[in-house]
N, C-alpha and C positions, 0 to 999 in steps of 0.2 A: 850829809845827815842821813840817818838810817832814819828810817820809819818802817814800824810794825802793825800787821793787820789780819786780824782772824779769818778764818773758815767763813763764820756766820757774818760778817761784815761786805766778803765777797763775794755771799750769795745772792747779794740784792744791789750787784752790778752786772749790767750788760755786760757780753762780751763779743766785742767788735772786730770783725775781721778786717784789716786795712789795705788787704789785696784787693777785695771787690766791696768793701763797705759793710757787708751782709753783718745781722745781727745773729750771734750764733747761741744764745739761751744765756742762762745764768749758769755760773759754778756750784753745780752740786757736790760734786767727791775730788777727794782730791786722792793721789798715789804718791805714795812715799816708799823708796828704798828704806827696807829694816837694817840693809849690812851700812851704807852711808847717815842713814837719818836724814836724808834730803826730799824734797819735794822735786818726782819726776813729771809729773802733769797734772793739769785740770782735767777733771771727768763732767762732761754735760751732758743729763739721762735726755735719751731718744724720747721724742713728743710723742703722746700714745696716738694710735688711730681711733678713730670710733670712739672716745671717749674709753680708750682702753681695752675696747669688747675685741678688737683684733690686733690687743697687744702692742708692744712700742717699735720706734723706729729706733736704730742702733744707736748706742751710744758714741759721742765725738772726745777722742780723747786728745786735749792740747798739749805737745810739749813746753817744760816747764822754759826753755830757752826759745820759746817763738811767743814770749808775750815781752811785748815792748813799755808798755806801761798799764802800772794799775792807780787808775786814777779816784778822785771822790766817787763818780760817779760809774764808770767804764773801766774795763780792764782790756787795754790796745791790743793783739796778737797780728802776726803776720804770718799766715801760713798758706802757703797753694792750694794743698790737698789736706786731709784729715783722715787719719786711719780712724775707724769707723770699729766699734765691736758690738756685737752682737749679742741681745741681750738671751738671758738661759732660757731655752725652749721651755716652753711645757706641754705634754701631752696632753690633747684635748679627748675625756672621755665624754659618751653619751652617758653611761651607765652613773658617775658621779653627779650628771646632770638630772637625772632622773632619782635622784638620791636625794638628790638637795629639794627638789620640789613634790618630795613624800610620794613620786607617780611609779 
């Protein structure tokens, strides 16, 4: 039996890693091939530091073939390692910062 399930449904399941157990965030984005139409991986954004003032931790990208099940509540994956990207720099000016507080 097939069953189907949205973006927005699987963003408010864990996803559990079943190598070491570790809870690895919720599915935010997901990557689809434009030439196939397939879903290549889940995207879970890097937890910010500092409440974001020193910016995020990279993002974990899961392939779409190392999730073992998605269930009510969990979406299972089994993967060793995680390739890891990095989220876009941005240049930090003083000058914008003394801009914004009219100084």
């Amino acid at each position: 039996m097939r069953v189907k399930t949205r973006l927005c449904e699987m963003q408010h399941k864990e996803i559990v890693n079943l190598k070491d157990g570790s809870v690895l965030g919720y599915a935010d984005d997901l990557l689809i091939s434009t030439e196939t139409a397939q879903v290549e991986s889940l995207i879970v954004c890097g937890r910010p530091r500092l409440f974001g003032l020193f910016g995020r931790q990279p993002d974990l990208v899961i392939p779409w073939d190392s999730i073992q099940t998605i269930g009510e509540d969990a979406i299972l994956v089994s993967v060793a390692s995680l390739p890891a990207q990095a989220p876009p720099k941005r240049a930090f000016s003083w000058k914008k910062w003394r801009e914004f507080w009219g100084a």
